[in-house]
C-alpha positions as CSV (number, residue, x, y, z in Angstrom):
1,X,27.9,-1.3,-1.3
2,X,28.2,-4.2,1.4
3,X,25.0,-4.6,3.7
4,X,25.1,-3.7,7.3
5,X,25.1,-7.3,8.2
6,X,28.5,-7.7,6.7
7,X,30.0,-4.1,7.0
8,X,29.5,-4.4,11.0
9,X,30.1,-8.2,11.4
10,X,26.6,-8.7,12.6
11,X,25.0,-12.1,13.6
12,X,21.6,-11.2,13.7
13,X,19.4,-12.4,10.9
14,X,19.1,-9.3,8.0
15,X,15.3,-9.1,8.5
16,X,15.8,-8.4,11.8
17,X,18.7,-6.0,11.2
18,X,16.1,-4.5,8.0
19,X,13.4,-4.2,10.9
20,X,15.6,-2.4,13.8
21,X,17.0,0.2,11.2
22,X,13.5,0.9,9.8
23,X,12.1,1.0,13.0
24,X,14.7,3.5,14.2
25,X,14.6,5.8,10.9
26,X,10.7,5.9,10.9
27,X,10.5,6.4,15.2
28,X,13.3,9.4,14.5
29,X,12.0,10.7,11.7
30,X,14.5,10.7,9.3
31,X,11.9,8.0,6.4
32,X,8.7,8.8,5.6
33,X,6.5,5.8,4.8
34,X,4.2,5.3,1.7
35,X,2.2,2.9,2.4
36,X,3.2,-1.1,1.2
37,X,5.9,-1.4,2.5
38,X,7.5,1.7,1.0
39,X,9.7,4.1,2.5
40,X,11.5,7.8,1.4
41,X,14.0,10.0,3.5
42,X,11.8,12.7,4.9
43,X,11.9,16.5,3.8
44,X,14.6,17.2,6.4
45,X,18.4,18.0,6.2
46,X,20.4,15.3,6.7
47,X,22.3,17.1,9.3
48,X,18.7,17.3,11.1
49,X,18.2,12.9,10.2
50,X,21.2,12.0,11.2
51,X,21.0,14.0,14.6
52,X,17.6,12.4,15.4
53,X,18.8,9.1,14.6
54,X,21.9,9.3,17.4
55,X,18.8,10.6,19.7
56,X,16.5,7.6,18.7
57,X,19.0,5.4,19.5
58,X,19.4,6.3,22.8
59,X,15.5,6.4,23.0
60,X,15.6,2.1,22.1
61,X,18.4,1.8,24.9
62,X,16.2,3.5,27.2
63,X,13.1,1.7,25.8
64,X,14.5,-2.2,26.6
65,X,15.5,-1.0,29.9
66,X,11.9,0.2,30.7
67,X,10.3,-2.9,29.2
68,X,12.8,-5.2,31.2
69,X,12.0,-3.2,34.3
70,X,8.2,-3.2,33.8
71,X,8.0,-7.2,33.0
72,X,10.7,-8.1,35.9
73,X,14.2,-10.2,35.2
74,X,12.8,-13.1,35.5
75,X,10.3,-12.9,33.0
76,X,13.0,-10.6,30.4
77,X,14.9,-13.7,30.4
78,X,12.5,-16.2,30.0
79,X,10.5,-14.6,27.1
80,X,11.9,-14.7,23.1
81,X,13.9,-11.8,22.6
82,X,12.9,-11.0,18.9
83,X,9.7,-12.6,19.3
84,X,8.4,-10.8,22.5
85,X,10.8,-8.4,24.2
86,X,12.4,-6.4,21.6
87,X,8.7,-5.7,19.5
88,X,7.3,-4.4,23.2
89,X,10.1,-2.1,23.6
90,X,9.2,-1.1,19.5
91,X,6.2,-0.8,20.7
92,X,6.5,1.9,23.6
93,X,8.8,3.6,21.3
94,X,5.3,4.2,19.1
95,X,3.7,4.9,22.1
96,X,6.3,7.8,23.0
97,X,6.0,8.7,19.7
98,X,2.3,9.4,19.6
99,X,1.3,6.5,17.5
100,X,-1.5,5.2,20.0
101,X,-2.5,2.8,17.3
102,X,0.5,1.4,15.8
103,X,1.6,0.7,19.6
104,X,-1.5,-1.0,20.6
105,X,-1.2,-3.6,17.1
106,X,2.9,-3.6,17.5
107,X,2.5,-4.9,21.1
108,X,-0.3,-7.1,20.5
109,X,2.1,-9.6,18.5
110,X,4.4,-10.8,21.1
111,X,1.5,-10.9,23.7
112,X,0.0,-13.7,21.3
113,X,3.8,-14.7,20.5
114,X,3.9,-15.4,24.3
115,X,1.1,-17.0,25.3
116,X,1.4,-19.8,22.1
117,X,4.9,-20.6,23.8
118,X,3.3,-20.4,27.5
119,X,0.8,-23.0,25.8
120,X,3.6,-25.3,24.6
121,X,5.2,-25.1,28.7
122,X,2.1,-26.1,29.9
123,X,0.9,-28.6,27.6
124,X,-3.0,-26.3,26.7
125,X,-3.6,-27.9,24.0
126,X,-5.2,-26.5,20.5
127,X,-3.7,-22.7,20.8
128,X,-1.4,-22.4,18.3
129,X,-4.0,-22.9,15.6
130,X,-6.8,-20.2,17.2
131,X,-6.6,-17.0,16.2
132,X,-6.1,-14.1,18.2
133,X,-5.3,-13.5,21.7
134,X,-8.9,-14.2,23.2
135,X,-9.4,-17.7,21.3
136,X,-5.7,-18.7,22.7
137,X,-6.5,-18.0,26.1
138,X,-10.1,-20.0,25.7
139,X,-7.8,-22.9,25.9
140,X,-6.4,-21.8,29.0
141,X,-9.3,-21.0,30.5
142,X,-10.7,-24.9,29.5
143,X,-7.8,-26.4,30.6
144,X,-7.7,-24.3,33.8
145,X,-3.7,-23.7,33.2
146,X,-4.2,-19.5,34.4
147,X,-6.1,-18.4,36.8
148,X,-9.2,-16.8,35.4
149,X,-8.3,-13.2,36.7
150,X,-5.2,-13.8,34.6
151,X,-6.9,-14.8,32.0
152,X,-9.1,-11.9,31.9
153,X,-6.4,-9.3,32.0
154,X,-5.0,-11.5,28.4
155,X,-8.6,-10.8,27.0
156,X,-8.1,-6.9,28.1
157,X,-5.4,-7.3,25.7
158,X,-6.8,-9.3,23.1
159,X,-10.0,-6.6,23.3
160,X,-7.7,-3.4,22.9
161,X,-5.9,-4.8,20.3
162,X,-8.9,-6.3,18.0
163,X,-10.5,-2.7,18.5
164,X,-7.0,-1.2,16.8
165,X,-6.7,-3.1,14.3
166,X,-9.9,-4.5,13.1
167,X,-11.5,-1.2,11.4
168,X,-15.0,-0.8,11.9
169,X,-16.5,-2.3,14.7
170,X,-20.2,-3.4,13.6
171,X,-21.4,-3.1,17.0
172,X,-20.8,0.9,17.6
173,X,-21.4,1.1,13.5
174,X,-17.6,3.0,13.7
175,X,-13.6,2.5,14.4
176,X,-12.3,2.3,17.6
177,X,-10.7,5.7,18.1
178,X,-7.3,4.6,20.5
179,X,-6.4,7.0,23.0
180,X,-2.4,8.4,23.1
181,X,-2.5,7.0,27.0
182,X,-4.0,3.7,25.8
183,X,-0.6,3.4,23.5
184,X,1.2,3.1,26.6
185,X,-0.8,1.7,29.3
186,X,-1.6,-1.6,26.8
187,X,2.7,-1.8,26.4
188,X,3.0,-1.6,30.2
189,X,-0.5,-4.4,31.2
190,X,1.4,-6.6,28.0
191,X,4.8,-6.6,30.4
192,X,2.9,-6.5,34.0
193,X,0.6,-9.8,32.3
194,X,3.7,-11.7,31.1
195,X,5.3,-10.8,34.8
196,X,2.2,-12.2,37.1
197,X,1.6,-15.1,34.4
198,X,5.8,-15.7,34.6
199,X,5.3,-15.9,38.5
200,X,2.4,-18.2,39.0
201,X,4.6,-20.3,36.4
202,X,7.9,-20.4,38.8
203,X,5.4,-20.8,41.8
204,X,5.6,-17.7,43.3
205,X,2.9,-16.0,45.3
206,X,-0.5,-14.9,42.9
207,X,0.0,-11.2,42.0
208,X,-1.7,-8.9,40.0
């Protein structure tokens, strides 16, 4: 059996292509995961898959178009596709989906994605070796390349993020429980703090 890569004459890498059909089948249902990696078609009829598959994607159509609207042209174009738009709109898909968590650690990636190629644009040096959000922006902050309230908005980002995904938090002795509403409101700060950031960049008016 050919892949879909060659069956549909598509230029896109095959991880990525492995990545967008995962993401789809898991966000519509139709695979279960196992854990590692691991996926199986979910107890369903495949009449059932196949008709929440068509309605998923409609759902990533609709998804891109809210992320593009939410971060502003400007910013859409300027940021890496597969490296930053395309996981955020992944990521409100999870969101939608009730998967507060996975949203908040999706979206996290190309919000560190973004600011280490923001780094290289304005010369901060030492970020693409810290880890994490908060330590990237420390460089900005030292090099005074954001302004702060910027900068703090990144470490709202950074803080959400290392509460999902860091398991217990030995200050409050617990994990982080993440809120369905804070699935989508970290996606939509992510886009509205690569749009102010993308504006102060192209010396526009400060916004926030």
């Amino acid at each position: 059996m050919k892949c879909p890569k060659t069956t549909l004459d598509l230029s896109e890498h095959r991880d990525i292509i492995k990545d967008t059909l995962i993401s789809l089948a898991t966000y519509s249902h139709a695979l279960d995961t196992e854990g590692g990696g691991l996926f199986v078609p979910a107890d369903d009829t495949i009449v059932n898959q196949l008709l929440t598959l068509a309605q998923a994607c409609g759902d990533v159509v609709a998804a891109e178009a809210r992320i593009r609207l939410q971060m502003g042209d400007a910013a859409a174009d300027l940021v890496a596709r597969n490296e930053v738009f395309l996981p955020l709109a992944d990521a409100l898909l999870r969101a939608a989906s009730g998967d507060a968590r996975g949203a908040v650690v999706l979206a996290g990636n190309p919000v560190e994605s973004y600011v280490t190629a923001l780094a290289a644009r304005l010369a901060v040096a030492n970020v693409a070796g810290a880890p994490g959000i908060n330590a990237k922006l420390g460089h900005f902050a030292t090099a005074n390349a954001i302004p702060s309230k910027l900068i703090a908005i990144g470490k709202y980002l950074g803080n959400v993020r290392n509460a999902a995904d860091h398991g217990v938090d030995a200050e409050v002795g617990a994990a982080w429980t993440i809120q369905e509403s804070t699935g989508t409101e970290f996606v939509f700060v992510a886009c509205s703090f690569i749009n102010a950031v993308t504006a102060r960049e192209q010396g526009q008016p400060p916004k926030i």
